[in-house]
N, CA, C and O atoms as CSV, one atom per row, in Angstrom:
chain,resi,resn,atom,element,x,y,z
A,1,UNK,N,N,126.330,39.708,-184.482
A,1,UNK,CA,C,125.339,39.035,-183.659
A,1,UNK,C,C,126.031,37.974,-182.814
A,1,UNK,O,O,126.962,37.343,-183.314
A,2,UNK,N,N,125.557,37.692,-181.321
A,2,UNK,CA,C,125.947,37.258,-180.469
A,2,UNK,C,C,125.664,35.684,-180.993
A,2,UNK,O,O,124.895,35.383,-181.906
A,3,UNK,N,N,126.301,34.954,-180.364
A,3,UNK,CA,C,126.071,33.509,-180.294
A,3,UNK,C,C,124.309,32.919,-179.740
A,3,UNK,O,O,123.489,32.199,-180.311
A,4,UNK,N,N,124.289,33.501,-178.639
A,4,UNK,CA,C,123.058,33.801,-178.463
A,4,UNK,C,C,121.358,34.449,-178.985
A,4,UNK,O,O,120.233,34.368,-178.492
A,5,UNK,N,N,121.921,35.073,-180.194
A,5,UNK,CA,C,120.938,36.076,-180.667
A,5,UNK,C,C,121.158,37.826,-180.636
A,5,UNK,O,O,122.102,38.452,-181.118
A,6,UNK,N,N,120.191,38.261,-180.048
A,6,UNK,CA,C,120.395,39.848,-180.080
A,6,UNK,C,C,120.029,40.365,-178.146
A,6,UNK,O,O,119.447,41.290,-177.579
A,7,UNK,N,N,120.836,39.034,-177.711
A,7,UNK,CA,C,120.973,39.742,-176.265
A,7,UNK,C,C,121.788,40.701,-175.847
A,7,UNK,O,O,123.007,40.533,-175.869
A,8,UNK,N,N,121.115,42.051,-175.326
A,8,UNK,CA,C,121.816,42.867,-174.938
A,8,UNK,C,C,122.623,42.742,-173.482
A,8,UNK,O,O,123.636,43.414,-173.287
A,9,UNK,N,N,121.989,41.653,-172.283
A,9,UNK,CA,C,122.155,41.682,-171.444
A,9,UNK,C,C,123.004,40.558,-170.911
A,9,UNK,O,O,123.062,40.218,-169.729
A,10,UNK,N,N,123.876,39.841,-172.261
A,10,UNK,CA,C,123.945,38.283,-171.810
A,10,UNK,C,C,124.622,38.160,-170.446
A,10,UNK,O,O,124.209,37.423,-169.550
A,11,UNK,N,N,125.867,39.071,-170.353
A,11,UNK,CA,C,126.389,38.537,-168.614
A,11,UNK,C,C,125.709,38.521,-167.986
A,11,UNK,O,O,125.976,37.732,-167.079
A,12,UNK,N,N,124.400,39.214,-167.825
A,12,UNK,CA,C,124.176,39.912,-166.465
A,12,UNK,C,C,122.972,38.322,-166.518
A,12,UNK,O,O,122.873,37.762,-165.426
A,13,UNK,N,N,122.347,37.837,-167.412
A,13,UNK,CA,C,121.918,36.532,-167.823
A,13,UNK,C,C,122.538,35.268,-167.587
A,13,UNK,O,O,122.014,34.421,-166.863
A,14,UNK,N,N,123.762,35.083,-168.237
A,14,UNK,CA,C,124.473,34.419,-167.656
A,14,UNK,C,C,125.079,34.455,-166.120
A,14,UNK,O,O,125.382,33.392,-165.580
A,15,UNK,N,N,125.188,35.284,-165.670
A,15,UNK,CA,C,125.127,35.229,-163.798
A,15,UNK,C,C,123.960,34.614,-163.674
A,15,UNK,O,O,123.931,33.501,-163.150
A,16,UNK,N,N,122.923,35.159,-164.082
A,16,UNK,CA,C,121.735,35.114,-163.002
A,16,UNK,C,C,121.420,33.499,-163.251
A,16,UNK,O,O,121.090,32.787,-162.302
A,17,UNK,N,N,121.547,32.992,-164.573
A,17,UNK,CA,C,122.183,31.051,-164.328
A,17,UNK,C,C,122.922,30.782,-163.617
A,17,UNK,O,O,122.592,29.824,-162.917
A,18,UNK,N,N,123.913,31.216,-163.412
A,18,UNK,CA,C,125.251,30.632,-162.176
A,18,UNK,C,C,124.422,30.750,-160.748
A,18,UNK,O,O,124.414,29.868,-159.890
A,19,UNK,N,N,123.751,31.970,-160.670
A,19,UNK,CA,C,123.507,31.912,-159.531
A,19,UNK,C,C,122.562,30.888,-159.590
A,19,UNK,O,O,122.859,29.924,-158.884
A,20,UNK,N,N,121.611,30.801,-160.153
A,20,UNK,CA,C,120.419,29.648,-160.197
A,20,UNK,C,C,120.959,28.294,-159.481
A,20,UNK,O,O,120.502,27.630,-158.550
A,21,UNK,N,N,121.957,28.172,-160.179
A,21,UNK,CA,C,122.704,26.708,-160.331
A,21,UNK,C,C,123.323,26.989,-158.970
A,21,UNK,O,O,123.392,25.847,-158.515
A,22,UNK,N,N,123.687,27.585,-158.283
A,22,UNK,CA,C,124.219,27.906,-156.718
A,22,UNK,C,C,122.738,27.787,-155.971
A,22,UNK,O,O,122.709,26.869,-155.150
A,23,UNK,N,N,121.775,28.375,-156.072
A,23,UNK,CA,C,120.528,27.787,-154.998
A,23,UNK,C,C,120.108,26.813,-155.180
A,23,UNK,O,O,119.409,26.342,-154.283
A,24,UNK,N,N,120.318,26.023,-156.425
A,24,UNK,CA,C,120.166,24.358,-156.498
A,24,UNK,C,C,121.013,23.745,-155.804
A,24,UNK,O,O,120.700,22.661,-155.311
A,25,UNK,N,N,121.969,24.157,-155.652
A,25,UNK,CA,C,123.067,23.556,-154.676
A,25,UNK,C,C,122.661,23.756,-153.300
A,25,UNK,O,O,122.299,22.979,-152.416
A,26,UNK,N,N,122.846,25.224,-153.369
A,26,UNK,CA,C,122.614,25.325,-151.259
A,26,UNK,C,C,121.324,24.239,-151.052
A,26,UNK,O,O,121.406,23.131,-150.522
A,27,UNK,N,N,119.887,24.991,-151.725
A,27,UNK,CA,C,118.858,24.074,-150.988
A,27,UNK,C,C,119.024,22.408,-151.227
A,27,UNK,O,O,118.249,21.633,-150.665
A,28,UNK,N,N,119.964,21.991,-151.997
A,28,UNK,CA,C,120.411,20.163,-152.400
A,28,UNK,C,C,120.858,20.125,-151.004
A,28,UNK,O,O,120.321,19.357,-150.206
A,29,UNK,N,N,121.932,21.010,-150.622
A,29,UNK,CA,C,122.934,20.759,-149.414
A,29,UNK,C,C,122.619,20.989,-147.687
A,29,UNK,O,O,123.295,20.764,-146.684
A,30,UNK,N,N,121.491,21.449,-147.871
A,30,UNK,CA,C,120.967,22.314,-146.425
A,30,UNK,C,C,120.716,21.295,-145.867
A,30,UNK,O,O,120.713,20.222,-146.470
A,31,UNK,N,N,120.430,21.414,-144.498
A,31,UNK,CA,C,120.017,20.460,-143.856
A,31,UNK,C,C,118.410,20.839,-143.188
A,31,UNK,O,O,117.798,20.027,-142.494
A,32,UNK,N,N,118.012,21.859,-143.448
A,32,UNK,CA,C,116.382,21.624,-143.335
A,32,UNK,C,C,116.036,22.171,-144.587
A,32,UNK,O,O,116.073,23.395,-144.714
A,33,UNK,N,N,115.728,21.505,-145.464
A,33,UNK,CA,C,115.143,22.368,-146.983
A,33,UNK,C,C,113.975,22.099,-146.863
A,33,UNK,O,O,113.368,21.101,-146.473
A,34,UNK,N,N,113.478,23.800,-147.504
A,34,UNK,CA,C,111.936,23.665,-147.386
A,34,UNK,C,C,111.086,22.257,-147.936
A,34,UNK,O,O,111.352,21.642,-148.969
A,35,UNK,N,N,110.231,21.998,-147.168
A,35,UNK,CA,C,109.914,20.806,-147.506
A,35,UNK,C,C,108.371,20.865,-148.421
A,35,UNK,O,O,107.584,21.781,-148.184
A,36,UNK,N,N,108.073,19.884,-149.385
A,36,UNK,CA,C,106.878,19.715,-149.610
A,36,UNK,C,C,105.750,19.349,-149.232
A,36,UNK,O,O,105.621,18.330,-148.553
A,37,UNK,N,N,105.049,19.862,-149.479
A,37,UNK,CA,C,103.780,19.855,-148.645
A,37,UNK,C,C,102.774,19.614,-149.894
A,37,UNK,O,O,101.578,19.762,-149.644
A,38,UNK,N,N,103.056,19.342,-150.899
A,38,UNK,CA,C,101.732,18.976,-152.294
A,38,UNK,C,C,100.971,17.361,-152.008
A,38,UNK,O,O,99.779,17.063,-152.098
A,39,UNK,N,N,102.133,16.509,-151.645
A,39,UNK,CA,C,101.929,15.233,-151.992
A,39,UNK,C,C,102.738,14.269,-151.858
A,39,UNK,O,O,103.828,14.745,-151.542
A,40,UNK,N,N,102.781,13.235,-151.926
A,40,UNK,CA,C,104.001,12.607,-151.908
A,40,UNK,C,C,104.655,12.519,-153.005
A,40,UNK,O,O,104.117,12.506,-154.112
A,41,UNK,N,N,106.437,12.419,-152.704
A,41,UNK,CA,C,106.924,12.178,-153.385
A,41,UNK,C,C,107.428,13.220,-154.396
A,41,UNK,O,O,108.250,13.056,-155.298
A,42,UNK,N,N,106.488,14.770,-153.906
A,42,UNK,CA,C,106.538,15.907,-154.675
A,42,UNK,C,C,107.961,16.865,-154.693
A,42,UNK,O,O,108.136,17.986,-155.171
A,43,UNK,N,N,109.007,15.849,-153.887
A,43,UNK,CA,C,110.762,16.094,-154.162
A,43,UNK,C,C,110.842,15.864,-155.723
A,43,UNK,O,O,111.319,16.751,-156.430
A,44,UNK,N,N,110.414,14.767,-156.230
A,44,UNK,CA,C,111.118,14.626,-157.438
A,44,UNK,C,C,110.487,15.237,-158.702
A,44,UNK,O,O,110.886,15.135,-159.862
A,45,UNK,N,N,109.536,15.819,-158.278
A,45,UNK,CA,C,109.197,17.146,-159.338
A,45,UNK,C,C,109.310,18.305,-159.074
A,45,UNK,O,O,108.732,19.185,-159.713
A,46,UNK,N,N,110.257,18.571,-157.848
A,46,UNK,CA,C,110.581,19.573,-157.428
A,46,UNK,C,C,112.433,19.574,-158.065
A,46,UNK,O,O,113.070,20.627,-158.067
A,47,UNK,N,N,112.876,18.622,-158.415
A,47,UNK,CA,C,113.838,18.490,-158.567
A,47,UNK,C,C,113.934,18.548,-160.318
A,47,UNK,O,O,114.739,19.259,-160.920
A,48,UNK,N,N,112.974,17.680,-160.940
A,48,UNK,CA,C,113.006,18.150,-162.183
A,48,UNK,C,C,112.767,19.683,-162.573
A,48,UNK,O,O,113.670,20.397,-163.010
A,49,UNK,N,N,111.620,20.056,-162.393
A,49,UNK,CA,C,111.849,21.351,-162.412
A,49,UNK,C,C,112.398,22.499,-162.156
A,49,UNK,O,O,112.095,23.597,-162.623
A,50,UNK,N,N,113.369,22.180,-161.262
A,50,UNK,CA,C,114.824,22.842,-160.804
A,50,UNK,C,C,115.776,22.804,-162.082
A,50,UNK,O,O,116.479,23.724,-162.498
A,51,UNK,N,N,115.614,21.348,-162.678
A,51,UNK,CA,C,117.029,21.064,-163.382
A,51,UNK,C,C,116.227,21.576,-165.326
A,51,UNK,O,O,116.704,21.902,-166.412
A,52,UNK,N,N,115.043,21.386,-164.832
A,52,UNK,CA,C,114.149,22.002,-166.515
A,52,UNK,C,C,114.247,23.569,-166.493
A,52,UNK,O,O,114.271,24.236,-167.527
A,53,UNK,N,N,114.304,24.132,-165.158
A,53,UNK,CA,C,114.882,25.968,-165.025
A,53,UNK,C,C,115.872,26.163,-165.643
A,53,UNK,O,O,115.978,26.761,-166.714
A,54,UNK,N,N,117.112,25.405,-164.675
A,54,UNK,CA,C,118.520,25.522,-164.747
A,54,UNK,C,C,118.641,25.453,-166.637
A,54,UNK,O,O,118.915,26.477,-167.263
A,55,UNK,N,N,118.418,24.259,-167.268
A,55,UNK,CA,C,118.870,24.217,-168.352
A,55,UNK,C,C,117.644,24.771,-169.691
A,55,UNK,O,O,117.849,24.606,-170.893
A,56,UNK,N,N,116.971,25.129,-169.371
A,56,UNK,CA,C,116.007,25.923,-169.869
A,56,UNK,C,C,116.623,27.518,-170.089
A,56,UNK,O,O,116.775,28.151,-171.134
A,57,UNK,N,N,116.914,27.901,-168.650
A,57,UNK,CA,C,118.058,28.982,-168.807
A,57,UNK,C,C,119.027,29.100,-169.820
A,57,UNK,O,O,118.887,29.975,-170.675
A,58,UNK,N,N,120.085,28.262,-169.839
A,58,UNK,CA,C,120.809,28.016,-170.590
A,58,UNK,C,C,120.609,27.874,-171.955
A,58,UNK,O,O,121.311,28.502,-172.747
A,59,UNK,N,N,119.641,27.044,-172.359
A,59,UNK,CA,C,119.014,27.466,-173.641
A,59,UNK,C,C,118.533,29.002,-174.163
A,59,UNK,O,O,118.216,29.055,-175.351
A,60,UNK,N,N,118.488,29.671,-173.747
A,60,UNK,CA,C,118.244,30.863,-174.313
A,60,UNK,C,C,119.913,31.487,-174.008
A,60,UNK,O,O,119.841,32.715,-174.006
A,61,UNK,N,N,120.689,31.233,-173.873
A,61,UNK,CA,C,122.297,31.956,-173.932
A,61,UNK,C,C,123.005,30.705,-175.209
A,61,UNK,O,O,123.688,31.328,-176.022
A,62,UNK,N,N,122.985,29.807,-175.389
A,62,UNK,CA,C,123.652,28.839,-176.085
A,62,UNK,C,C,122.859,28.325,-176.931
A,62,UNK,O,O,121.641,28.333,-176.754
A,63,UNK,N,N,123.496,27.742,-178.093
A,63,UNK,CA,C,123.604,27.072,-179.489
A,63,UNK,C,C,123.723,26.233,-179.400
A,63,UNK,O,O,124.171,26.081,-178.263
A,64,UNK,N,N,123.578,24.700,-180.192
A,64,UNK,CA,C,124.155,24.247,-181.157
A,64,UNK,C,C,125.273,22.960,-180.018
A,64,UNK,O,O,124.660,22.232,-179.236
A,65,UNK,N,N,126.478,22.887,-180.080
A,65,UNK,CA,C,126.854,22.112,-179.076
A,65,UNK,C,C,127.185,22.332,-178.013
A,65,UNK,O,O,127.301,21.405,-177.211
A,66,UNK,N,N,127.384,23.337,-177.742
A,66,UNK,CA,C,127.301,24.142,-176.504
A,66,UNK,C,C,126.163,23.858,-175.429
A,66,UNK,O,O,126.449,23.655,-174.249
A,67,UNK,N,N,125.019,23.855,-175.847
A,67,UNK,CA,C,123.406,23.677,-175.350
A,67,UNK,C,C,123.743,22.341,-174.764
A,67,UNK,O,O,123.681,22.169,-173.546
A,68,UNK,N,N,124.148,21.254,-175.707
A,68,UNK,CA,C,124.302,20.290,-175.427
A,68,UNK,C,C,125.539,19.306,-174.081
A,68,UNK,O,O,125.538,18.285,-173.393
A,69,UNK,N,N,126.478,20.574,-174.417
A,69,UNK,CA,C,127.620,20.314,-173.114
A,69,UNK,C,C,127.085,21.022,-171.947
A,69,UNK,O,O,127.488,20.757,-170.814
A,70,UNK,N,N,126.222,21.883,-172.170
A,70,UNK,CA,C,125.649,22.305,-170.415
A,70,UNK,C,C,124.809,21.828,-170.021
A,70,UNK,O,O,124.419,21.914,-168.857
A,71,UNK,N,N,124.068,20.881,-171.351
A,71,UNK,CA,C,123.011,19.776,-170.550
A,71,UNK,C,C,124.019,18.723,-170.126
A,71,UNK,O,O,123.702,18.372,-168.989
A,72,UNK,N,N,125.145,18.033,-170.560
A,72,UNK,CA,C,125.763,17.106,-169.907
A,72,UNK,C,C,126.491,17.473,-168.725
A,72,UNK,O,O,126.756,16.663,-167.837
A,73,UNK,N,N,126.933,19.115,-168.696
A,73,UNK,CA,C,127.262,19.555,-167.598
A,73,UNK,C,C,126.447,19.265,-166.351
A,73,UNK,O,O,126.840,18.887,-165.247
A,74,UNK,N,N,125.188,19.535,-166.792
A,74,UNK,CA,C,123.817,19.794,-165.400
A,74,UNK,C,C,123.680,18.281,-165.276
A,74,UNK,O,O,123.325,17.995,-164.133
A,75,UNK,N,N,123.867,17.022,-166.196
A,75,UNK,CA,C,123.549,16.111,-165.842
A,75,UNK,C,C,124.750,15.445,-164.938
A,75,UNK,O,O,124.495,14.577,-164.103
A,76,UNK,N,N,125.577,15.745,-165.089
A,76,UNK,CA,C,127.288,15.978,-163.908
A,76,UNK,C,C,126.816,16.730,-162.211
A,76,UNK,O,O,127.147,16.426,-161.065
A,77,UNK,N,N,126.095,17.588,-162.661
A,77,UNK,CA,C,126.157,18.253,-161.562
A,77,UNK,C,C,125.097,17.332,-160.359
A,77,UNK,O,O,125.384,16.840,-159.268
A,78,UNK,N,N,123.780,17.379,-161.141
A,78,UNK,CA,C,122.787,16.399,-160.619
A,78,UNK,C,C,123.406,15.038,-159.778
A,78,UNK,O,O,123.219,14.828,-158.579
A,79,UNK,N,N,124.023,14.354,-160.514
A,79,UNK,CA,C,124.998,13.359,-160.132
A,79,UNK,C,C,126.148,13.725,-158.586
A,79,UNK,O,O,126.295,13.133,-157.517
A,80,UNK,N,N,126.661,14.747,-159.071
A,80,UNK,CA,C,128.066,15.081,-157.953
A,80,UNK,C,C,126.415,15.408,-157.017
A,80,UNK,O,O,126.034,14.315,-156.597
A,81,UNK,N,N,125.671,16.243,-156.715
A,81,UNK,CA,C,124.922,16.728,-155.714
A,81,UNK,C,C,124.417,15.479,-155.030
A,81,UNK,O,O,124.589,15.516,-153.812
A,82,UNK,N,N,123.684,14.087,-155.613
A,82,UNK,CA,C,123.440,13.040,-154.958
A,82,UNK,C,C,124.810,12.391,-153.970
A,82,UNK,O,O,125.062,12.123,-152.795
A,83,UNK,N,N,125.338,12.364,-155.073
A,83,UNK,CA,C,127.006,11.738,-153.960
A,83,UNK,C,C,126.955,12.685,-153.039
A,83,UNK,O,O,126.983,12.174,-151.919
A,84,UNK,N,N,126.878,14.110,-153.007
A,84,UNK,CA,C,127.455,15.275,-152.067
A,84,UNK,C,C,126.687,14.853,-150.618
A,84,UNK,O,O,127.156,14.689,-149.492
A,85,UNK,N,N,125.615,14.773,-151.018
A,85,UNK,CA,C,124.484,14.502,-150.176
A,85,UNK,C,C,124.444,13.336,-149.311
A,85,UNK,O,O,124.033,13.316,-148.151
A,86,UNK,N,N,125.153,11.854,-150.341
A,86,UNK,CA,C,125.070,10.575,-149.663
A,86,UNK,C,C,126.440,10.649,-148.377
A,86,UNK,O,O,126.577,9.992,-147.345
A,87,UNK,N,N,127.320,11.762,-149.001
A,87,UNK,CA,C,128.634,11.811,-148.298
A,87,UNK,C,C,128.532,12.437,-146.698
A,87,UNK,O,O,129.050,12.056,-145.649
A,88,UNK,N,N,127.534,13.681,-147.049
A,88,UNK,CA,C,127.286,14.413,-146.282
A,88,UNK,C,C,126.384,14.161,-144.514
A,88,UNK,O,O,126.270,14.925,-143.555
A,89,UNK,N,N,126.089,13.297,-144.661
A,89,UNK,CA,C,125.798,12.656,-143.816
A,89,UNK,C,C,124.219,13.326,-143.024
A,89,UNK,O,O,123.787,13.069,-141.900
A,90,UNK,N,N,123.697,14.134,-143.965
A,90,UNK,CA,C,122.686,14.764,-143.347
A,90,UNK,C,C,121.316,14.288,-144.510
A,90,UNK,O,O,120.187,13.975,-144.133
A,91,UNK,N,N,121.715,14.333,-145.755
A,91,UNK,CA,C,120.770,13.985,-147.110
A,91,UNK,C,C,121.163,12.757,-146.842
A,91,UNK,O,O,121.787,12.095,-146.012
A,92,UNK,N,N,120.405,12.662,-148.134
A,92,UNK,CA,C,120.573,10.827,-148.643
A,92,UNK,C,C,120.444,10.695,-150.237
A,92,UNK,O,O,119.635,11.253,-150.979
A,93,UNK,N,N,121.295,9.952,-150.494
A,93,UNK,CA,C,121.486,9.677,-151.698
A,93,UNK,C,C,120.579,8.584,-152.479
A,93,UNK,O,O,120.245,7.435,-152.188
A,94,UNK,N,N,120.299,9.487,-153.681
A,94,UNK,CA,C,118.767,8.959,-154.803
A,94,UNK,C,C,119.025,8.668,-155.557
A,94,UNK,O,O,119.411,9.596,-156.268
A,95,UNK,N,N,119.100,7.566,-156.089
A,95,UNK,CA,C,119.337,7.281,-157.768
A,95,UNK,C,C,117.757,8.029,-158.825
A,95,UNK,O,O,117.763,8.230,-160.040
A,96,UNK,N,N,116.603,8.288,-157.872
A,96,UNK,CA,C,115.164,8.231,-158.157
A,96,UNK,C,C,115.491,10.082,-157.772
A,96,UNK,O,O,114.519,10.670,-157.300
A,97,UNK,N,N,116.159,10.512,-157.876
A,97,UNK,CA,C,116.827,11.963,-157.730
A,97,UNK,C,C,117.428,12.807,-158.799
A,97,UNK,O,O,117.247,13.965,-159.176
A,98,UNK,N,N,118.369,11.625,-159.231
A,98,UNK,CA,C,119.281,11.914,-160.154
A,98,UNK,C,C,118.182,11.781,-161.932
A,98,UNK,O,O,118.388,12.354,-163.001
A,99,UNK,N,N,117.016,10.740,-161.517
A,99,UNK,CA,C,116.653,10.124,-162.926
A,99,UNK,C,C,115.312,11.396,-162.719
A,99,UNK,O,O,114.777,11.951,-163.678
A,100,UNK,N,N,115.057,11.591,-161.660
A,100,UNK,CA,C,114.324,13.119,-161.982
A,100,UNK,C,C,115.069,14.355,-162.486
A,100,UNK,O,O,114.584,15.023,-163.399
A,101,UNK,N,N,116.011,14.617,-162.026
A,101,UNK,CA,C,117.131,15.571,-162.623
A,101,UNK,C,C,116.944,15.383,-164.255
A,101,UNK,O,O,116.381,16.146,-165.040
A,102,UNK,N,N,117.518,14.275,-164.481
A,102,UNK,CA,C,118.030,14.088,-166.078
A,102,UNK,C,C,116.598,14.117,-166.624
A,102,UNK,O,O,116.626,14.311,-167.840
A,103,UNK,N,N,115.379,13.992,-166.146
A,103,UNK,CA,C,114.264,13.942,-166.605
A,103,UNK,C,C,113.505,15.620,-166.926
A,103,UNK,O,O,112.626,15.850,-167.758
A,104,UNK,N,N,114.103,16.532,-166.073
A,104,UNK,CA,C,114.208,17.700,-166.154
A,104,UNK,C,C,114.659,18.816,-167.621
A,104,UNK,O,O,114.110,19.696,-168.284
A,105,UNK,N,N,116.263,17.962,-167.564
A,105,UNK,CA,C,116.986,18.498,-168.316
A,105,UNK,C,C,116.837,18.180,-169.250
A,105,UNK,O,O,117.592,18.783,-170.012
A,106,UNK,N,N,115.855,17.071,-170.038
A,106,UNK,CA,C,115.817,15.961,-171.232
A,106,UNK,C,C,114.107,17.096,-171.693
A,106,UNK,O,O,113.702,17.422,-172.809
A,107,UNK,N,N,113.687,17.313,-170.724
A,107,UNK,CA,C,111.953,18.203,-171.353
A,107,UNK,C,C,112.379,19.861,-171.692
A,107,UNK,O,O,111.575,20.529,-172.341
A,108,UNK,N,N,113.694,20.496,-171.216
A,108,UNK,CA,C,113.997,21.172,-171.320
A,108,UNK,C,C,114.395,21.287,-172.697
A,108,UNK,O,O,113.858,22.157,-173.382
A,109,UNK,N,N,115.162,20.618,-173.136
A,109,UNK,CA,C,115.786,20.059,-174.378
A,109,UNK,C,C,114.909,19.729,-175.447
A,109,UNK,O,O,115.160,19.467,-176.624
A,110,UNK,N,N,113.972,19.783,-174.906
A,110,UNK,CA,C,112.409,19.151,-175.925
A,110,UNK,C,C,112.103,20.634,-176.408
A,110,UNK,O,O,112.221,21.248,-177.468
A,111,UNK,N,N,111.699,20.887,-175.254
A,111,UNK,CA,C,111.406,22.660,-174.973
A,111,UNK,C,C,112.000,23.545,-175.941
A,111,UNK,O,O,111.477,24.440,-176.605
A,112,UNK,N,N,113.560,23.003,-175.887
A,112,UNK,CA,C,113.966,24.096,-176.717
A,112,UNK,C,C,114.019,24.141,-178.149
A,112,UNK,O,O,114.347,25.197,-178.690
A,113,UNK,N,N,113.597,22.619,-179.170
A,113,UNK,CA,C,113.348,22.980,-180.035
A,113,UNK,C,C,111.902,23.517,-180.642
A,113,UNK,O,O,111.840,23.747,-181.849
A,114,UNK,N,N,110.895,23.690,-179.911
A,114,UNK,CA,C,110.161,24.347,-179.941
A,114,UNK,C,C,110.193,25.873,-180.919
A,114,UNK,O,O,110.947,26.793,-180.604
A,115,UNK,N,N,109.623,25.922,-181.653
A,115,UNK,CA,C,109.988,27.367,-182.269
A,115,UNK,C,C,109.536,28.303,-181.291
A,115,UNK,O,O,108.401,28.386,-180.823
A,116,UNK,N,N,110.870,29.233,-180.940
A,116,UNK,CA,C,110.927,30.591,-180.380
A,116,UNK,C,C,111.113,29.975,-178.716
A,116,UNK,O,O,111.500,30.904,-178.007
A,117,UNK,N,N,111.013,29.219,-178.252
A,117,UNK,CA,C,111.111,28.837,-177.350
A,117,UNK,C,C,112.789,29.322,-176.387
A,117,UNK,O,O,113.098,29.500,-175.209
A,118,UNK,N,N,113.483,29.369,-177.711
A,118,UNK,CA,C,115.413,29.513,-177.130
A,118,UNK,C,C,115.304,31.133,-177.094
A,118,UNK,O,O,116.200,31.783,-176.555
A,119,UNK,N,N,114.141,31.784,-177.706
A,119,UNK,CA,C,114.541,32.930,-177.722
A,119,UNK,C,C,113.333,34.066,-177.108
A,119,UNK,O,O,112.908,35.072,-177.678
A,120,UNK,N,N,112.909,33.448,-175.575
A,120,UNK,CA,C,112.362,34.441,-174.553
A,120,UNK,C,C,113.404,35.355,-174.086
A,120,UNK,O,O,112.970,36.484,-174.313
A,121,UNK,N,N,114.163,35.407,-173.733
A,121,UNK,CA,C,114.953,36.558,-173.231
A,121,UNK,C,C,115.028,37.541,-174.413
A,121,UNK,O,O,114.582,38.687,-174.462
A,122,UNK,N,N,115.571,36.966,-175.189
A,122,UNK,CA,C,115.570,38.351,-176.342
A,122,UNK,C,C,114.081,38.971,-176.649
A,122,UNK,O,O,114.107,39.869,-177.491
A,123,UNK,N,N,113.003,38.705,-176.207
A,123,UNK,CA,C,111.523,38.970,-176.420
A,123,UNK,C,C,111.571,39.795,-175.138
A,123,UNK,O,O,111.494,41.023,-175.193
A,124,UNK,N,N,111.702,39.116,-173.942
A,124,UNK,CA,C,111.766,39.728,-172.643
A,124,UNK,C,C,112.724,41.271,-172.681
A,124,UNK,O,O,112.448,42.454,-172.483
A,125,UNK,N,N,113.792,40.616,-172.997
A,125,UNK,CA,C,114.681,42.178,-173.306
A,125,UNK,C,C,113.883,43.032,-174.102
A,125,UNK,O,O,113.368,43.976,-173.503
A,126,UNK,N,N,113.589,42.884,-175.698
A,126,UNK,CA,C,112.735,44.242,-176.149
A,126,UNK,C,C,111.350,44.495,-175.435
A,126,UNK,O,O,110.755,45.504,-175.815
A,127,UNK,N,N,110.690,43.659,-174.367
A,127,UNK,CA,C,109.838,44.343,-173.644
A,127,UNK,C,C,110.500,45.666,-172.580
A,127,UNK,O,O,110.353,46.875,-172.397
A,128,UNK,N,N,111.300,44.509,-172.060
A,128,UNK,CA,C,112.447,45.992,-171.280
A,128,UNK,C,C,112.318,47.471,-171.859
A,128,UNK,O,O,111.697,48.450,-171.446
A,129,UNK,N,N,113.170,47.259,-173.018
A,129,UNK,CA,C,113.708,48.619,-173.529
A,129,UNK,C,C,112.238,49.382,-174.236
A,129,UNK,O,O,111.941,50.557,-174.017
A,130,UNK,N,N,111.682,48.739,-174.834
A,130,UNK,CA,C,110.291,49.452,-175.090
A,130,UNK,C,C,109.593,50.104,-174.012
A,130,UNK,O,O,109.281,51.273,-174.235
A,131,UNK,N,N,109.340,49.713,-173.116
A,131,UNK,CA,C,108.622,50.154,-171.361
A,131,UNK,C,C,109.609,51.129,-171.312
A,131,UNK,O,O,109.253,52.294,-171.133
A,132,UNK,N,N,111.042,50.804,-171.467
A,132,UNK,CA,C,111.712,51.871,-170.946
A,132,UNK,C,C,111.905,53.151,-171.433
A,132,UNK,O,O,112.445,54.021,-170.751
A,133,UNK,N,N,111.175,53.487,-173.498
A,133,UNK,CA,C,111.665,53.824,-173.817
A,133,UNK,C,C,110.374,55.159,-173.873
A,133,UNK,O,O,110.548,56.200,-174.506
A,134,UNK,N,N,109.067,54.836,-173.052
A,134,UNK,CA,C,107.937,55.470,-173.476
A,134,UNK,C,C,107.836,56.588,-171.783
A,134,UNK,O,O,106.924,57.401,-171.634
């Protein structure tokens, strides 16, 4: 048994996080990102919930301290993307950005001790193969 559980699909899982974590980047970095239209201020729950995806993801591939170094990872990344942004001369740099980020990644983390919560993909996968198998 995998580190993960009884994922059959983990690379192709684990990409599809990397990539995640790459459109958090482009749309951080763009210079017209779709904008909100809910309310004000509705960036920074657009941003937590980016970073509660990202490491929500990750929770269903990782364990134990692992879980825990890709939440300090994402809370690194959150960080380098504000600087990227303040550097960049087109964004602007948020401290009220970054504390939505980590606010993301901290409910995610809640999330995942939740029973069964780390282990939707492996639920999702035997829906797969069952559909597939009739």
């Amino acid at each position: 048994m995998s580190e993960s559980g009884q994922l059959r699909w983990r690379p192709l899982w684990l990409a599809l996080g990397w990539v995640l974590a790459a459109v958090i980047l482009a749309l951080s970095l763009m210079s017209g990102p779709p904008q909100p239209i809910w309310f004000a201020h509705a960036d920074k729950l657009e941003h937590a919930l980016a970073f509660f995806l990202l490491t929500a993801w990750f929770i269903q591939l990782y364990r134990g301290p692992r879980r825990w170094a890709h939440a300090a990872l994402f809370t690194l990344f959150g960080v380098a993307i504000e600087f990227l942004q303040g550097a960049g001369g087109i964004r602007h740099f948020e401290i009220a950005d970054m504390i939505a980020d980590v606010t993301g990644i901290g409910l995610a983390l809640v999330a995942g001790r939740v029973p069964g919560f780390d282990r939707l993909l492996v639920r999702f996968e035997r829906l797969l193969v069952r559909s597939g198998t009739r």
